[in-house]
DOTI-422837 format. One line per field, with one value per residue (C-alpha): residue number from 1; x, y, z. Coordinates in Angstrom, 1 decimal, always signed. Each point is the difference from the previous one (the first is absolute). Example, Ala and Ser with C-alpha at 12.3 -4.5 7.8 and 13.67 -1.06 7.14 Angstrom:
num: 1  2
X: +12.3  +1.4
Y: -4.5  +3.4
Z: +7.8  -0.7
***
This chain:
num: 1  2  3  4  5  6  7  8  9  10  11  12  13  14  15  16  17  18  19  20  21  22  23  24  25  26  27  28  29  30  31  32  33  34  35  36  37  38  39  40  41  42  43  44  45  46  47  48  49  50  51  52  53  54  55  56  57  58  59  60  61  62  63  64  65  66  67  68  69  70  71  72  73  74  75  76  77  78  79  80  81  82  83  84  85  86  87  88  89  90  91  92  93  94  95  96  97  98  99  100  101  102  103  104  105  106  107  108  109  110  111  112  113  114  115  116  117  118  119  120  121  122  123  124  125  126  127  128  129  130  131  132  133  134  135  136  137  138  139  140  141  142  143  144  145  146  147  148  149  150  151  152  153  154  155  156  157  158  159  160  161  162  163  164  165  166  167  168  169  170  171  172  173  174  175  176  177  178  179  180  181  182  183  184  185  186  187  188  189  190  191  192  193  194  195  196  197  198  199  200  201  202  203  204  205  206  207  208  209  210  211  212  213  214  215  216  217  218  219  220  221  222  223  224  225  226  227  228  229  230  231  232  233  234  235  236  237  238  239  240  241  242  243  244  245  246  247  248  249  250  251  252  253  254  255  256  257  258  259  260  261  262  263  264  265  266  267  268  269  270  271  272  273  274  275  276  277  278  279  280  281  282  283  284  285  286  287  288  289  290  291  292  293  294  295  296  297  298  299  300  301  302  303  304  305  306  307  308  309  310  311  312  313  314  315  316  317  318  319  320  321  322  323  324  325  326  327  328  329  330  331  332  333  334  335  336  337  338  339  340  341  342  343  344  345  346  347  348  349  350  351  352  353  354  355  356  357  358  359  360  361  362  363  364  365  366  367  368  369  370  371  372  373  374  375  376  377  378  379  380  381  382  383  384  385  386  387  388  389  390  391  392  393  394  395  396  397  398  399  400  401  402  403  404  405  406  407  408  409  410  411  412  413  414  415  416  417  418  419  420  421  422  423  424  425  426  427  428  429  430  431  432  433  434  435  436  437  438  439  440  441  442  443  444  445  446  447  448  449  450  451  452  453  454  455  456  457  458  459  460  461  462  463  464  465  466  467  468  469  470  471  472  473  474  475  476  477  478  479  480  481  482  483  484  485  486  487  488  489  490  491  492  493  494  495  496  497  498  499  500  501  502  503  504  505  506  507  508  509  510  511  512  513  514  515  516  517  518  519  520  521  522  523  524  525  526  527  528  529  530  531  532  533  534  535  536  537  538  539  540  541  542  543  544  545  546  547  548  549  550  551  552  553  554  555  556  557  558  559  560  561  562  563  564  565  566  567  568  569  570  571  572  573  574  575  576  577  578  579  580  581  582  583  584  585  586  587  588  589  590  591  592  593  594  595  596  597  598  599  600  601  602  603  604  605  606  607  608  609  610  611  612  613  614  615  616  617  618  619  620
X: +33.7  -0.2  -1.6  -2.6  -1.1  -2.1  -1.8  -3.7  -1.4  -0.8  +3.6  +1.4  -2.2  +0.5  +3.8  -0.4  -1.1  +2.5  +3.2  -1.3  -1.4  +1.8  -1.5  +2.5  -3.0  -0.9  -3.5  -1.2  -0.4  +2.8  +2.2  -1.5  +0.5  +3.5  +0.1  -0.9  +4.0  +0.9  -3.0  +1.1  +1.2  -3.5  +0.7  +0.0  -3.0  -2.0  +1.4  -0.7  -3.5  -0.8  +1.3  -2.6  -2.7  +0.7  +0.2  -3.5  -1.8  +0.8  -2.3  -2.7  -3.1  +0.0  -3.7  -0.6  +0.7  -2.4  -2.6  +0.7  -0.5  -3.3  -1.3  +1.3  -1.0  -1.6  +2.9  +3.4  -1.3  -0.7  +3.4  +1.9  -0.2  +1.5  +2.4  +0.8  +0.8  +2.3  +2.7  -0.4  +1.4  +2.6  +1.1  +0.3  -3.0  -1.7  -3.9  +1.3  +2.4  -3.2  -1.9  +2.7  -1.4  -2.5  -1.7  -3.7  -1.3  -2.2  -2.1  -2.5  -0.8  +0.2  +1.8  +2.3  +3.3  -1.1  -1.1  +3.3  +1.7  -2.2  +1.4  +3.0  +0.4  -1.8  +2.2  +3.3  -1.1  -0.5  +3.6  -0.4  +2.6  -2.4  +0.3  -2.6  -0.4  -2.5  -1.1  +0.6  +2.8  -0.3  +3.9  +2.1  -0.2  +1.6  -3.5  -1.5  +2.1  +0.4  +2.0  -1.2  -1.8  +2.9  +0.5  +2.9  +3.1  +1.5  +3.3  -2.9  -2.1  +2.3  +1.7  -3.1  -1.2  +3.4  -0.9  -3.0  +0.5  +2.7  -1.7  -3.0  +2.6  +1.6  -2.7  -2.4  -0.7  -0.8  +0.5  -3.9  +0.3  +0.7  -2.9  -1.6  +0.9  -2.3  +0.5  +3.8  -0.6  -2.1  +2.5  +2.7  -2.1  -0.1  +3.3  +1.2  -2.4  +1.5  +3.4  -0.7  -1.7  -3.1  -2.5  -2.9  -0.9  -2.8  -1.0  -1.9  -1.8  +0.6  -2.9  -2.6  +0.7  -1.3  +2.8  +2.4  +3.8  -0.4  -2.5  +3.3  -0.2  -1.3  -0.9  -0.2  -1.0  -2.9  -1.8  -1.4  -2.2  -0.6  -2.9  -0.8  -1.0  -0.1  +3.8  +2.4  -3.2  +2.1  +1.5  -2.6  -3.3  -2.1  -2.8  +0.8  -0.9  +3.0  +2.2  -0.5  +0.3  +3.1  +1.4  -1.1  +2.1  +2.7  -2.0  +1.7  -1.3  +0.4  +0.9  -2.4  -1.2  -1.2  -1.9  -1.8  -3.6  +0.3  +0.1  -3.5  -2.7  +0.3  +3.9  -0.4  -1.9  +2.6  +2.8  -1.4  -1.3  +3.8  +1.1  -1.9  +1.6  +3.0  -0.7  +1.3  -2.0  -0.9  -0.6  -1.1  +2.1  -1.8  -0.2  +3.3  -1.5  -1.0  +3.5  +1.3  +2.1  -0.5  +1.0  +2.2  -1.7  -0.6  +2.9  +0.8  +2.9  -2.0  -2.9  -3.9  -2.5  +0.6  +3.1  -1.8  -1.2  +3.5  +1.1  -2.6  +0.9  +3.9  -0.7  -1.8  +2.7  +2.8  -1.5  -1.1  +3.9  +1.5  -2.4  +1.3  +3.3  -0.4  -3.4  +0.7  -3.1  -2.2  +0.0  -3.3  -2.2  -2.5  -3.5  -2.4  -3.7  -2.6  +0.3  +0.8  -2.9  -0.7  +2.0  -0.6  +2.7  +2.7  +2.4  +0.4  +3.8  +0.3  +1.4  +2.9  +1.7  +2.8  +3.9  +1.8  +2.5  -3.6  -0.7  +3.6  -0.6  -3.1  +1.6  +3.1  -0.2  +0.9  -1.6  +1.2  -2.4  -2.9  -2.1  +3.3  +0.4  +3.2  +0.9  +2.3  +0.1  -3.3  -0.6  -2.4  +0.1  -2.8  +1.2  -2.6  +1.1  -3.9  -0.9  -3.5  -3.4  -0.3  +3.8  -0.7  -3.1  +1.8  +2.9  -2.7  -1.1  +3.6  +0.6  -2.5  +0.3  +3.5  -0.1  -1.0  +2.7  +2.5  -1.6  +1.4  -3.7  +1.8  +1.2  -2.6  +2.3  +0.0  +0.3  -1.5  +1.3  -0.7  +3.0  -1.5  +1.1  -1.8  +1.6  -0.9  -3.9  -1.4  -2.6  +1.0  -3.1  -1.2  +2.8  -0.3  -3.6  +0.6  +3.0  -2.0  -2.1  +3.0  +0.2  +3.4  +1.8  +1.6  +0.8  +3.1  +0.3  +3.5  +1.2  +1.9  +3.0  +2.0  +2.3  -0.1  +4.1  -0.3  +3.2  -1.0  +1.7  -2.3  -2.5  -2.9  +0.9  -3.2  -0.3  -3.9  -1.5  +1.8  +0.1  -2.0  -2.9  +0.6  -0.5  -3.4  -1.4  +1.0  -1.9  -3.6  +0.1  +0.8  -3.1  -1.9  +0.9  -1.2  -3.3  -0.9  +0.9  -2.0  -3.2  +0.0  +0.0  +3.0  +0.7  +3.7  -0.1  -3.0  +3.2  +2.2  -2.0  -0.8  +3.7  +0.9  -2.5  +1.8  +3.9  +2.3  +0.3  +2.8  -1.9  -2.9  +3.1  +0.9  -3.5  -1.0  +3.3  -1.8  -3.6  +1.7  +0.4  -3.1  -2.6  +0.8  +3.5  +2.2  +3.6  +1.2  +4.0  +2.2  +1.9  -0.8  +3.4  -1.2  -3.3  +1.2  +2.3  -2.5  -2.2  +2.6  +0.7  +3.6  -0.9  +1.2  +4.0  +0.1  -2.5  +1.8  +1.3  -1.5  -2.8  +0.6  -2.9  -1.1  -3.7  -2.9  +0.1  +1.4  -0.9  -3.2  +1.2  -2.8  +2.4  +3.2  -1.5  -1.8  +1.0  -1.3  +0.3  -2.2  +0.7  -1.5  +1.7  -1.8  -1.4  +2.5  +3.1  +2.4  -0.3  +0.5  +2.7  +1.6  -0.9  +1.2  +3.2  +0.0  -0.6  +1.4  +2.5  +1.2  -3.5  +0.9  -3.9  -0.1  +1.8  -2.1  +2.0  -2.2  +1.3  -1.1  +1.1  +0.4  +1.2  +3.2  -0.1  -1.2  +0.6  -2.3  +1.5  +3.2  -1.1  -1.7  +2.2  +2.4  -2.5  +1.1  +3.7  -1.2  -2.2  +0.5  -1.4  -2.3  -3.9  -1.9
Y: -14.8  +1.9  +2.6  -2.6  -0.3  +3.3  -0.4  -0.3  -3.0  +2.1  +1.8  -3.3  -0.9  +2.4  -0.2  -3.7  +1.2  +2.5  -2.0  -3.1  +2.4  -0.3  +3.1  +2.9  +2.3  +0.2  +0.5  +3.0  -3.0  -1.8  +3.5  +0.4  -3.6  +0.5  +3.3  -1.6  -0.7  +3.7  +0.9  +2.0  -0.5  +0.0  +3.0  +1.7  -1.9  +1.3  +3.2  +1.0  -1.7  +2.4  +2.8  -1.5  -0.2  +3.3  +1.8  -1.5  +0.8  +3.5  -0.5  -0.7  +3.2  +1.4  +0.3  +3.6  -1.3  -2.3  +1.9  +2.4  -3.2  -1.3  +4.0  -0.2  -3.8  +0.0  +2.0  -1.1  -3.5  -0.2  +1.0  -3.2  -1.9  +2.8  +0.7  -3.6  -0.4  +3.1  -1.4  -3.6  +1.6  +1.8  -3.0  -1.5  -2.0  +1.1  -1.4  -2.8  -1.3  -0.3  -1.7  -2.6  -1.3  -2.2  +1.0  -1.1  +3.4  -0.3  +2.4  +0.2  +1.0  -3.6  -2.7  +1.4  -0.8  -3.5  -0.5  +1.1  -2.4  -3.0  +0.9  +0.6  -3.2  -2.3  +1.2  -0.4  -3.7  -0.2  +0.8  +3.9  +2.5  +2.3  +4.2  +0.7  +4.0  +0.7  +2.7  +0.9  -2.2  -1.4  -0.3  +1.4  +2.3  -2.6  -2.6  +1.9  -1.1  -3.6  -2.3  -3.9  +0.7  +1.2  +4.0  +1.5  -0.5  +3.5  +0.0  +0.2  +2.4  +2.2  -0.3  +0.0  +2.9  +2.6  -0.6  +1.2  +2.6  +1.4  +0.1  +1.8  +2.3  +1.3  +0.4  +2.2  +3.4  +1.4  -0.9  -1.5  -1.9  -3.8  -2.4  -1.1  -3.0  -2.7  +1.8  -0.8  -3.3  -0.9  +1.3  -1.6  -3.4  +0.1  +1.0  -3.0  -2.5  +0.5  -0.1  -3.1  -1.5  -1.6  -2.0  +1.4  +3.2  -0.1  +3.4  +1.6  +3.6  +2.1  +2.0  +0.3  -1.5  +2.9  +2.3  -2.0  -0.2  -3.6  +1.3  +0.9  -3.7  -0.1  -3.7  -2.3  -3.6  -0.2  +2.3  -0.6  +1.9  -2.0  +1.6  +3.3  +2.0  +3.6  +1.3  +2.7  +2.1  +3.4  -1.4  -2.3  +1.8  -1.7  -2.0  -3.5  +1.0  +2.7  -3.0  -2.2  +2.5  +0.5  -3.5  -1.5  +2.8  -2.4  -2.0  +0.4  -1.3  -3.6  -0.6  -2.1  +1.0  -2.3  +0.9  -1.6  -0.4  +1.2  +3.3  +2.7  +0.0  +3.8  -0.9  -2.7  +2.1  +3.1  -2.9  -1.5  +3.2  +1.1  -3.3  +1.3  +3.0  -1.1  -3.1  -3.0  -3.0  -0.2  -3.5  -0.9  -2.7  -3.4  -1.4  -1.6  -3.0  -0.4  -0.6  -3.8  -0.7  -3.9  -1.7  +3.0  +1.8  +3.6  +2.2  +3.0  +1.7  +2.9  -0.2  +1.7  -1.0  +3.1  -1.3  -2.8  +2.7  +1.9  -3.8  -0.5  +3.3  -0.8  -3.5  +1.5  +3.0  -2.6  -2.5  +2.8  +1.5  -3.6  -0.2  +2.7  -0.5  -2.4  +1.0  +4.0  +2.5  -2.9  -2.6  -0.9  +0.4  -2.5  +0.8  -1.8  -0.5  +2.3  +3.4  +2.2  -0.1  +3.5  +1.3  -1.8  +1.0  -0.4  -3.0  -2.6  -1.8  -3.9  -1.9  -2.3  -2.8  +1.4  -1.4  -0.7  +3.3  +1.6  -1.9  +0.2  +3.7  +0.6  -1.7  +1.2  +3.7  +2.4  +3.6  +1.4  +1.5  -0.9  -2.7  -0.6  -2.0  +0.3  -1.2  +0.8  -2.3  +1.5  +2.5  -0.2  +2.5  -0.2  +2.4  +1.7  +3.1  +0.3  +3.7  +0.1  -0.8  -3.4  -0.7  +0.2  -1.8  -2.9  +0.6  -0.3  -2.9  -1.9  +1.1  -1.4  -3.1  -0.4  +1.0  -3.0  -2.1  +1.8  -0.1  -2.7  -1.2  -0.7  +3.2  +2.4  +3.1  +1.5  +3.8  +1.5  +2.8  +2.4  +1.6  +3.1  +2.7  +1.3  +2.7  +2.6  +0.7  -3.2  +0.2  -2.0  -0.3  -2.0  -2.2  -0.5  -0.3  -3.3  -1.1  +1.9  -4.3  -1.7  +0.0  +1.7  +0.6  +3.1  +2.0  +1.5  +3.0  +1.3  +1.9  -2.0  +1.4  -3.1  +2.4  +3.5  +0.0  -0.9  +0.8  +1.7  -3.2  -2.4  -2.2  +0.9  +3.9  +1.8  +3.5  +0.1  +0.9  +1.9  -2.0  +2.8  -1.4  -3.4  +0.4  +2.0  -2.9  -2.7  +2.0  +0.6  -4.1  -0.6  +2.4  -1.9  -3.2  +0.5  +2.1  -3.2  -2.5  +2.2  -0.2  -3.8  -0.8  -1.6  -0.3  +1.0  +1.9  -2.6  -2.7  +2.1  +0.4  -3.9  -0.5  +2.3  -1.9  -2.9  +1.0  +1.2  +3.4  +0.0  -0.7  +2.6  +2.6  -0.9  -0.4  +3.6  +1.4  -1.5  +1.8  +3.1  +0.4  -1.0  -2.8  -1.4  -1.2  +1.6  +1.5  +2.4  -0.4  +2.7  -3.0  -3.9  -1.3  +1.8  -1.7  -3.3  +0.7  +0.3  -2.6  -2.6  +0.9  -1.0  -3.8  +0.2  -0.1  +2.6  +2.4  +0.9  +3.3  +3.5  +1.4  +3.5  +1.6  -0.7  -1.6  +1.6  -3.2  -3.4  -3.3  -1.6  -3.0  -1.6  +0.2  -0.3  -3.8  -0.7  -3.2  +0.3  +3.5  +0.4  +3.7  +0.4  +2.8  +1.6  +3.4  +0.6  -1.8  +2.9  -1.0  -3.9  +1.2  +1.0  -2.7  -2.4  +2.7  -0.6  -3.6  -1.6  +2.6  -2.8  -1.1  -3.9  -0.6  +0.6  -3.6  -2.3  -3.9  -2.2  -3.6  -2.2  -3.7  +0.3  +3.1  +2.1  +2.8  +3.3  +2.9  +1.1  -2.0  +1.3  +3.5  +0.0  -1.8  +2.8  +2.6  +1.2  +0.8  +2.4  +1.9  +2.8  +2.0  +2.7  +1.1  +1.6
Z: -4.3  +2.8  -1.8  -2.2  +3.4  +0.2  -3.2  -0.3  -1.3  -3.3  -0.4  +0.4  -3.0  -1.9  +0.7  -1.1  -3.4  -0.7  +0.7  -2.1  -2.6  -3.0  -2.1  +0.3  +0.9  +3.6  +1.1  +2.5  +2.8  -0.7  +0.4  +3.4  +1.0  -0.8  +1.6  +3.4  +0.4  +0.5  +2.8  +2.4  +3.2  +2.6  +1.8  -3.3  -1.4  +3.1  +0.1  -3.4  -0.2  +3.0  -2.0  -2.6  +2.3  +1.6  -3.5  -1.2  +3.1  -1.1  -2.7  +2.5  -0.2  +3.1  +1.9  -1.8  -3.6  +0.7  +1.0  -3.4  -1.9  +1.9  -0.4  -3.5  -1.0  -3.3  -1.7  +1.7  +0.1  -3.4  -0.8  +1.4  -3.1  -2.3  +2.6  +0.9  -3.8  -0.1  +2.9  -1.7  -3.0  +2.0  +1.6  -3.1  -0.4  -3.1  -0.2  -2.7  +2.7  +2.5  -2.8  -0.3  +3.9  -0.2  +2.8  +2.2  +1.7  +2.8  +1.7  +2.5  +3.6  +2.1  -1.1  -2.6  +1.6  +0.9  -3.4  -1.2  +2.5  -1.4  -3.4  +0.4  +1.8  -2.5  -2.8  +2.4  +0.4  -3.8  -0.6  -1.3  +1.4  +1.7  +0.8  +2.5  +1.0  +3.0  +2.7  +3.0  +0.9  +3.4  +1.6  -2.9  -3.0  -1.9  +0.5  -2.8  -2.6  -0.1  -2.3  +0.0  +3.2  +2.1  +0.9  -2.3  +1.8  +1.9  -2.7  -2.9  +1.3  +0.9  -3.7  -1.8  +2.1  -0.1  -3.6  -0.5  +2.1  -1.3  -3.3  +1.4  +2.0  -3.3  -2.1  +2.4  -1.4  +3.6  +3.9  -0.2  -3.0  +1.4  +0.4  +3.6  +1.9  -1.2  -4.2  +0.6  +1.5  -3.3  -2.1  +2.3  -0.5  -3.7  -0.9  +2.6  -2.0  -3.5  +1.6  +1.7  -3.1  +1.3  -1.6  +1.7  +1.8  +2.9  +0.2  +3.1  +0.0  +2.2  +0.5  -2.5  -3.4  -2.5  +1.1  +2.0  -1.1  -0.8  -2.5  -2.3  -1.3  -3.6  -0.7  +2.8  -0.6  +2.2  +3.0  +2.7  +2.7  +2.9  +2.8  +0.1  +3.5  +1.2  +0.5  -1.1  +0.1  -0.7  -3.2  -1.1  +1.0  +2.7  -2.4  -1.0  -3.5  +0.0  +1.5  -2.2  -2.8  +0.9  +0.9  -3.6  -2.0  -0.4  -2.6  -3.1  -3.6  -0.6  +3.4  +1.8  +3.2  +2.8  +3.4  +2.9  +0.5  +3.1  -0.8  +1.4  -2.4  -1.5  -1.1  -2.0  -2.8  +0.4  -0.7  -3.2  -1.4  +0.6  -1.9  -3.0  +0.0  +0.7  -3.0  +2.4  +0.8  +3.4  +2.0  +3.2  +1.7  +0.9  +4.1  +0.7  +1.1  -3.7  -1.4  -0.4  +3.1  -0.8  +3.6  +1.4  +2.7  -0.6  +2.3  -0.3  +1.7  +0.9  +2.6  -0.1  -2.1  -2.3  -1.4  -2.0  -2.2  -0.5  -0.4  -2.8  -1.1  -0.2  -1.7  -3.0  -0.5  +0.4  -2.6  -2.3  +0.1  -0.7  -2.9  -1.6  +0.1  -2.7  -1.8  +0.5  +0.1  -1.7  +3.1  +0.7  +3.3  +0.5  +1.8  +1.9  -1.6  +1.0  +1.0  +3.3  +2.2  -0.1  -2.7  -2.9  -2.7  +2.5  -0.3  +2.8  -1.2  +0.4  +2.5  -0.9  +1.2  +1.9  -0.6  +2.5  -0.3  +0.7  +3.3  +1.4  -0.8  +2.1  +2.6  +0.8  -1.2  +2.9  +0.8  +3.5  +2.1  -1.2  +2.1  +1.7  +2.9  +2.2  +2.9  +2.8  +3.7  +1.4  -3.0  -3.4  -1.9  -2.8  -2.8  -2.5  -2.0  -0.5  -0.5  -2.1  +1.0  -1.7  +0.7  +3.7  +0.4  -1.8  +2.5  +3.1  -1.3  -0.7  +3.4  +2.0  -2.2  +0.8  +3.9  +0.6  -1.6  +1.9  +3.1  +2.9  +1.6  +2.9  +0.9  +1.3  +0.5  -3.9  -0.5  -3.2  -2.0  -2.9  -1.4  -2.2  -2.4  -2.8  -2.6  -3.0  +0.0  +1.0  +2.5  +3.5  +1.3  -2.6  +0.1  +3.9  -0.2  -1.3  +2.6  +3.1  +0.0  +0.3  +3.9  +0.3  +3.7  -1.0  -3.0  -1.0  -2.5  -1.2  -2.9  -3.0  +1.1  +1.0  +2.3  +1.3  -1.3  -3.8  -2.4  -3.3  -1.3  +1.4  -2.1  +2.1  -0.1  -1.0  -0.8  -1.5  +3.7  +3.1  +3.5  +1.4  -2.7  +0.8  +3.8  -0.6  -2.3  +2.8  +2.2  -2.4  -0.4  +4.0  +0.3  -2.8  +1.4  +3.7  -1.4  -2.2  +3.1  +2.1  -2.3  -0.8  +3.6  +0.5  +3.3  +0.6  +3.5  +1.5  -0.9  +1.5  +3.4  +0.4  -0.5  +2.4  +2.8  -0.6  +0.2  +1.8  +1.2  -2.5  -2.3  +0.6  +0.1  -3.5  -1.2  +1.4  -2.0  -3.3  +0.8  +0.8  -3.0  -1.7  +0.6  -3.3  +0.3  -2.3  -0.4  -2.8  -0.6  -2.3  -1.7  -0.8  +2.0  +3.0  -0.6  -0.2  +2.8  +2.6  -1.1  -0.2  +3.5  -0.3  -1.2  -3.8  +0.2  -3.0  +1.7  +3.3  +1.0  +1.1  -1.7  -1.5  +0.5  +3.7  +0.0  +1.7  +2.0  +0.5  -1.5  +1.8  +2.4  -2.5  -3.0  +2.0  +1.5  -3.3  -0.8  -3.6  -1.1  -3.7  -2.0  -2.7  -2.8  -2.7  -1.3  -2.2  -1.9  +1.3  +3.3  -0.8  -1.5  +2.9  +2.3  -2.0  -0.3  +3.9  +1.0  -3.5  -1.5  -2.4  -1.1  +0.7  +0.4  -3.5  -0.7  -1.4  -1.0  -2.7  +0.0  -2.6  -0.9  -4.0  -0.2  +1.1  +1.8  -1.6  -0.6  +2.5  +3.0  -0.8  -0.2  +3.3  +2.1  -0.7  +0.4  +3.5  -1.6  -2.6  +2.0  +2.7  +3.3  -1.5  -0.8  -2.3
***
């Protein structure tokens, strides 16, 4: 009993099935459910799923590969497919195993893991057995491949992945031939999803679509490719045209594809001409205040007005996916009369009136760190992994919408924050052009290291730029950031001085430490727990120690007596990553509880209140 105990809610169902089963033959599922008797002892489990972690950082390209790839784009990126087919095989995956998934592929450059979250979610609530693979994982590795919502548990990664490895290991015909992290993650992902035997696969690109290793899959059910914007210029190519080129080479023929009218007028042609060649239907999704919600408010469990069209988005894959289950390649897509205002022989898809698996959903679907909210005693953190032009304008504006609901208006002592990072070839300034309005105290810049002492067997290890690099970058975007302050006219060091004629001269000692070192207050740290060290001033129980890397100087008294301290994170989903690897190792924000009268509870609350048990301390 004892041992019953430990299993998750799924291996307990699973076990269910294979001791009342009265078929000699044992399914995959039910063979793991059973094997969950003989797991190791913990000690073991987390030393060889560091050994696991350690060994697949390996595969990690180191900042020099990268930069042959980048100078060598068109012809070693166009080799992933080929190549992601080859170690499939070798795994022991043919292409007729992969076919057997029946799988929803999603591209895009915003909103693709949120749309995946949405789906994933609604087809949880509707009873389906769900495989969900996505990138970058936030905390740990094993966040990327998900089973009914829940990361894989350490015993089955660490199986699954000795496995493939192993296979890959023996097989090689020289030192160099074994695939890159995020190629044996995919592989990893799909091998783990036959095994597992799930219904449904929700499958997110990478980067691209056209060449991406997710690009292996043959005949998915339905695409998506949710907004497009400028990023991954180097791989991509820097037009929106080559973008969304690129993004819309997973539609396959016969597979319907559906998009968001929200996309910029010159890639909406490139995406239905790309349709036609690719001879797929392609649909614009409808408003989601179109669908039937009949008298149950419209809530989604994800805040900003750009989720209702990844919601809309999700609602139409979902239905379209449940369709064919039972009508196959023939079910139907109904359209709304007329024709797209400006493009006339696209499709707009209908609205429907939404069950209530679809509602519940929506509601209670979880995506860490993005438009996240957290508090701690005097601290908000508002969490963004916005890292695009579009993304963080939206990310401005849910901010500023949702200072004010997390604001005490009688308390005049608050303290404003901008936590920044920005990685690969994205240009900061453009990104802080858009943050430099939001009246910020002081700005912090760090690397995404989340400590200057990282094992090689850490989640959060990362290879793909040196620290050196990382420090220079934090460095450009504190330049950017107090050049753009500068020339909007904000008026940092006027503050400073009127403060300073009012206090203390304490206070005007502390203040004159901050202008030494710029009249834009701002702080550049080698490592995010350092970061968060010295901001939380020793008032977070879990943040309290020496800082590593001593600081050019010490907290302003203003943030030490701040009796509402606001920080705002973005710039990049690597270093949400490791805040949220910092102040909320277990990911317990991520619990969301739906209660409902009539029904029991799902599979959904039972996932997520055990969320914080299956995950661990890590970062992309």
């Amino acid at each position: 009993m004892v041992m019953l105990t430990r299993l998750s809610y799924c291996q307990w169902r699973w076990l269910k099935t294979a001791l009342t089963t009265t078929t000699t033959t044992t399914s995959m599922a039910q063979h793991h459910a059973l094997r969950a008797f003989s797991r190791l002892p913990h000690s073991d489990v987390e030393r060889q799923y560091e050994d696991a972690v350690r060994t697949l950082n390996s595969l990690q390209s180191n900042a020099a590969t990268l930069l042959r790839i980048r100078q060598e784009r068109n012809s070693a990126v166009s080799q992933n497919v080929p190549s992601s087919e080859r170690f499939l095989q070798r795994s022991g995956v043919s292409l007729d195993d992969l076919d057997k998934l029946s799988i929803i592929h999603v591209s895009g450059t915003k909103g693709k893991g949120s749309t995946c979250a949405f789906v994933e979610s609604i087809l949880r609530e509707h009873g389906y057995r769900t495989g969900f693979y996505s990138s970058p994982h936030l905390v740990a590795v094993r966040e990327r491949i998900r089973i009914n919502g829940q990361p894989i548990p350490k015993e089955d990664f660490t199986e699954h992945f000795w496995d493939v490895y192993d296979r890959l290991v023996a097989k090689k015909e020289n030192e160099n031939d074994m695939p890159a992290y995020f190629k044996f993650l995919t592989v990893l992902a799909f091998k783990i999803f036959l095994r597992e035997e799930v219904d449904v696969v929700v499958l997110e690109v990478g980067i691209g679509g056209e060449y991406d290793c997710t690009n292996v899959v043959r005949n998915p059910v339905v695409c998506a490719v949710t907004t497009l914007d400028i990023d991954h210029t180097s791989i991509l190519g820097n037009t929106i045209e080559s973008i969304a080129w690129h993004k819309a080479g997973i539609m396959k023929p016969g597979a319907p594809t559906f998009t968001v009218d929200q996309q910029q007028s010159s890639s909406l042609p490139v995406l239905m001409e790309r349709a036609r060649e690719k001879e797929c239907e392609l649909y614009v999704v409808p408003p989601l205040e179109s669908y039937g919600w009949g008298k149950r408010p419209l809530q989604l469990g994800l805040a900003g007005s750009v989720q209702y069209q990844n919601a809309s988005l999700a609602l139409q894959l979902s239905q379209y996916w449940i369709s064919s289950q039972t009508k196959g390649n023939h079910a139907a897509i109904k359209c709304m009369d007329g024709s797209h205002s400006v493009h006339e022989d696209l499709k707009i898809a209908a609205p429907f009136m939404l069950a209530d698996e679809e509602v519940c959903g929506l509601k209670s679907v979880v995506w860490p760190g993005r438009t996240q909210v957290m508090s701690y005693g005097h601290f908000t953190f508002f969490i963004d992994g916005a890292h695009t032009l579009a993304s963080m304008q939206a990310c401005v504006d849910w901010f500023m919408k949702a200072v004010p609901l997390h604001t005490s208006h009688d308390e005049t002592r608050t303290y404003r924050v901008l936590l920044f990072n920005s990685t690969g070839d994205r240009d900061p300034e453009s990104l802080l052009r858009f943050l430099a309005s939001c009246n910020f105290d002081l700005a912090v810049f760090t690397t995404n290291l989340v400590t200057t002492t990282m094992s090689s067997s850490s989640d959060q290890a990362n290879y793909s730029v040196s620290s050196d690099e990382m420090h220079l970058r934090s460095e450009r975007q504190r330049n950017s950031w107090i050049r753009l302050v500068r020339e909007t006219g904000k008026q940092c060091k006027t503050k400073c001085k009127m403060m300073q004629k009012t206090q203390n001269d304490v206070v005007s000692e502390r203040e004159d430490n901050l202008n030494l070192a710029t009249d834009v207050p701002s702080i550049i740290f080698p490592c995010i727990r350092d970061a968060l060290m010295w901001l939380s001033c020793e008032r977070i129980s879990n943040l309290r120690g020496e800082v590593l890397t001593p600081p050019a100087f010490p907290p302003p008294l203003r943030l030490q007596e701040a009796t509402q301290v606001q920080i705002l994170v973005t710039g990049s989903l690597h270093l949400v990553g490791g805040v949220l690897g910092v102040i909320d190792p277990g990911l317990s924000s991520a619990t969301h509880t739906r209660t409902a009268r009539t029904k029991p509870p799902s599979l959904t609350d039972l996932v997520l209140n055990n969320y914080a048990q299956y995950s661990s301390p890590g970062a992309p």
